[in-house]
Steps between C-alpha positions, in 0.01 A plus 500: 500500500537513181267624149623396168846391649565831701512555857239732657382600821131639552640845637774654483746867463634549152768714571563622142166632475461596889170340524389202650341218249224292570323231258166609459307132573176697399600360160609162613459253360473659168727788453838491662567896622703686689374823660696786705399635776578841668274699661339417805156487340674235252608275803142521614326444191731171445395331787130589506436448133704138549799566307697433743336200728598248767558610878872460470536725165285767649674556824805542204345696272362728778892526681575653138187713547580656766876508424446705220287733656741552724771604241280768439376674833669339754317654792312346817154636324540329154613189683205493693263568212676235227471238808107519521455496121734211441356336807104563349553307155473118636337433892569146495839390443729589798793537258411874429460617886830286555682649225402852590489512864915359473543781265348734682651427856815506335510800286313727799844459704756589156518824474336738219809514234550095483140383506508497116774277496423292767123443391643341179750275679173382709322424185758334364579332798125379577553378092773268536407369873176384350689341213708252734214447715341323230804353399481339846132417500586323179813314633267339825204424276708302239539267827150423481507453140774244477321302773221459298686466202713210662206269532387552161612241183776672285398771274178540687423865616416629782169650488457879615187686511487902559245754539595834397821634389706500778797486231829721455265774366302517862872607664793619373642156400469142500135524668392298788257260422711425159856496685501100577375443130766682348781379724339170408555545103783605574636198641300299246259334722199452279179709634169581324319821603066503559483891449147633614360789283416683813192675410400812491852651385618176341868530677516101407626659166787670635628172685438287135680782321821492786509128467488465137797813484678238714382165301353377796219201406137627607090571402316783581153346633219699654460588872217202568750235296731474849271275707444279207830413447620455890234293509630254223840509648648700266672761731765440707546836686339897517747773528301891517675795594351770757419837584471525794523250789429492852724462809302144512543371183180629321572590145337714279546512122287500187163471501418099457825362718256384791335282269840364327561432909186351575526211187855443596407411856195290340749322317779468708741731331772712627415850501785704497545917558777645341553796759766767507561635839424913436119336413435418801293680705643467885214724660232289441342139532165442392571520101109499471412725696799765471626514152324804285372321161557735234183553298570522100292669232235264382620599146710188574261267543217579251775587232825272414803622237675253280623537116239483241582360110630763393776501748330819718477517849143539597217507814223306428174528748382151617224586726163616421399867498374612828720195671760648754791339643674433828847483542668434747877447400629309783402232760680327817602116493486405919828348588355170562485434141840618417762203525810733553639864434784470248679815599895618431615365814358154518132301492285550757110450663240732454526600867636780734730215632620397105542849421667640804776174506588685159505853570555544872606896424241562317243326697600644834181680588254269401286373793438140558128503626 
């Protein structure tokens, strides 16, 4: 995607400086910045401090992790150790254990004096798959788009609404959740973006700041604003991303998506998943029940950032002294109120049958009982 007219992806290996580049989106959307990163501890400080965020940019950003290490002590030992710190920093997106364990597997059977090398071909690799995968995504939910858009009146946009940022800075490129609504500007089919603030981190921002880089039309409204407007019939579809989802369609994502699900089935409106394949998780069901729900610092909720007057980035505490918070990041849509999967190889249902038509190789050892 692009920033002030130039082309940039949310990680990647400048090879003039040897380092690999990341945008630091602890500034977004205030202060466009570009950070290196180098050392192992800088890989892990990225993605637990939320630099780098999104299931599909961490597995990326922890392939370069690992990669690097690996330039530098190549052996069985260091492998071993940079695995279970990289694989500590985020328990609930699968991205990071998929990303690591196909490192890993691959790098225990190269031998000692090309792991270096072949780490960063992984990473780089794992980088650019990701990148057409939600080129693809994109591709199959501009379908459903220019459905909806072909019963409308001319000029009349289709109506998106969000939650999150599930955007080109949540993966390498293009995003998920925002692939069909760029392909769709793209081709000039007229769409309007609802973009929830998505309290407690206010990740809304980053999707309002992607879409206005682009010139995509859309308003920032608050998390409770969604029902509200399906119910006055004035949203035509939901598109989330995930970060992890079950063999049987469960999804989880940001904290507030069941809701988003639950007034879209009230209302009658599609819900739609945009779901790259490495996120989901083929060893498990029961999305409830079986996905770990990462537990943030209460900081989160009791404090929120944003620019003051004067132009400086502050914290602010909004809860009273004495108050704590709870904060659970994440929580799991069932797949009864997900219309379809938009994945890179086609739409499907939330179900072991939807999802295994799609990826019989990968699906293979999932149990039908």
């Amino acid at each position: 995607m692009k920033v002030n007219g130039k082309h940039y992806r949310s990680i990647w290996f400048d090879a003039g400086a040897n380092k690999v580049k990341i945008i630091d989106q602890r500034l977004l959307p205030y202060d466009f910045k570009i950070i290196s990163a180098e050392s192992l501890e800088d890989f892990e400080i990225a993605i637990k401090d939320m630099a780098v965020r999104g299931a599909p940019l961490i597995g990326a950003t922890a392939a370069f992790g690992l990669a690097r290490q690996m330039l530098r002590d190549p052996s069985d030992n260091c492998l071993d150790k940079s695995y279970e710190r990289l694989i500590r920093t985020r328990p609930t997106a699968i991205n990071l254990k998929w990303a690591l364990d196909r490192c890993k597997k691959i790098l225990l059977n190269t031998s000692l004096n090309k792991r270096g090398s072949r780490a960063m071909k992984l990473a780089h690799e794992i980088s650019n798959e990701d990148v057409e995968i939600n080129r693809n995504i994109g591709l199959n939910g501009l379908n459903i788009i220019k459905a909806i858009a072909n019963q409308k009146s001319e000029n009349e946009p289709v109506r998106l609404l969000t939650h999150c940022n599930a955007g080109w800075l949540a993966t390498v490129d293009w995003g998920t959740a925002t692939s069909p609504m760029y392909q769709a500007h793209n081709l000039k089919i007229p769409i309007h973006v609802w973009v929830d603030e998505t309290r407690p981190r206010n990740q809304g921002a980053l999707t309002a700041w992607e879409l206005q880089c682009q010139g995509i039309s859309h308003k920032y409204i608050t998390d409770n604003a969604g029902g509200h407007l399906m119910q006055h019939g004035l949203v035509d579809l939901v598109i989330v991303g995930t970060d992890r989802t079950t063999a049987a369609g469960d999804v989880c994502n940001k904290i507030g998506t069941y809701l988003k699900a639950l007034a879209a089935h009230d209302n009658g409106i599609p819900f739609y998943v945009a779901l790259p394949s490495p996120t989901i998780d083929w060893t498990i069901k029961d999305g409830i029940k079986e996905i770990p729900i990462e537990e943030r610092n209460e900081m989160e909720v009791s404090q929120i950032q944003g620019k003051d007057a004067s132009g400086s980035i502050e914290r602010i505490k909004v809860t009273p002294e004495g108050t704590e918070g709870a904060n659970p990041a994440f929580d799991v849509t069932p797949a009864r109120l997900v219309t379809g999967l938009i994945t890179e190889k086609g739409v499907c249902q939330a179900s072991v049958e939807g999802l295994t038509n799609l990826f019989p190789n990968l699906a293979k050892d999932v149990k039908n009982d």
